[in-house]
C-alpha positions in Angstrom: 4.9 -7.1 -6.3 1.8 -6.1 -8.3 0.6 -2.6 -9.2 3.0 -1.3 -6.7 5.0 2.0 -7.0 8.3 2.2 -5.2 10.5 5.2 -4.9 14.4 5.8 -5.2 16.3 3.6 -2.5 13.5 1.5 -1.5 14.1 -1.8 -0.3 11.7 -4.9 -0.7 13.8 -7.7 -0.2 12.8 -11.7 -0.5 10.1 -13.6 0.6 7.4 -10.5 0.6 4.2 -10.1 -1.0 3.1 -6.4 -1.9 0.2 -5.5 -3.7 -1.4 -2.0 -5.1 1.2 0.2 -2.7 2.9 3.5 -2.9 6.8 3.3 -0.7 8.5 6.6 0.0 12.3 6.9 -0.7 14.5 4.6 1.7 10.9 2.5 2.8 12.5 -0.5 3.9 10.0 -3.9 4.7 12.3 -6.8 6.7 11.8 -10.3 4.7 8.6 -12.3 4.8 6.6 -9.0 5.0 2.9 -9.8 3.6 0.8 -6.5 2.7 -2.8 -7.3 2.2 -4.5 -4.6 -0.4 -7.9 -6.6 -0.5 -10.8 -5.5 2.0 -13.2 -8.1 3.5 -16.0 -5.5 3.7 -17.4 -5.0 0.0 -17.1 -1.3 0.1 -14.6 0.5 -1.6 -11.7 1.8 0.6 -12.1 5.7 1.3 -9.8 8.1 3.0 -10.7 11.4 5.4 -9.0 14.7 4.8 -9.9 17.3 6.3 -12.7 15.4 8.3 -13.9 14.7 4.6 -14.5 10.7 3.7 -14.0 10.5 0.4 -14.6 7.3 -1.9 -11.5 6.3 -3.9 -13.3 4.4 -6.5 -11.1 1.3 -5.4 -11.5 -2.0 -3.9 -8.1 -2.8 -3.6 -5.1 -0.8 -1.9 -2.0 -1.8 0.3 -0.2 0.5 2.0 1.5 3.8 2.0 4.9 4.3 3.0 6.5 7.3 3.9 10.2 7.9 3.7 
């Protein structure tokens, strides 16, 4: 794991690779599980909310979990 943030009762178990992630409570991955956090485009990664991209500032980010 690096630069990852798991919550109470999540489960990451052997043989998984997780980089720069949030997991919710009780966010389970199954073995073997590889979560890229690098993009191939040289942009940073950007979300919408409200129909509004916004620029994270980060080139690097995994996934989000929810519980």
């Amino acid at each position: 794991m690096k630069n990852a943030v798991l919550m109470n009762a999540s489960q990451v178990p052997h043989f998984n690779y997780v980089g720069d992630s949030v997991f919710g409570v009780h966010a389970h991955l199954g073995a073997g599980v590889k979560i890229s956090n690098l993009k191939i485009t040289r942009d940073n990664v950007s979300l919408v909310i409200d129909g509004e991209k916004i620029d994270t500032g980060l080139r690097k980010f995994g996934a989000i979990l929810g519980h």
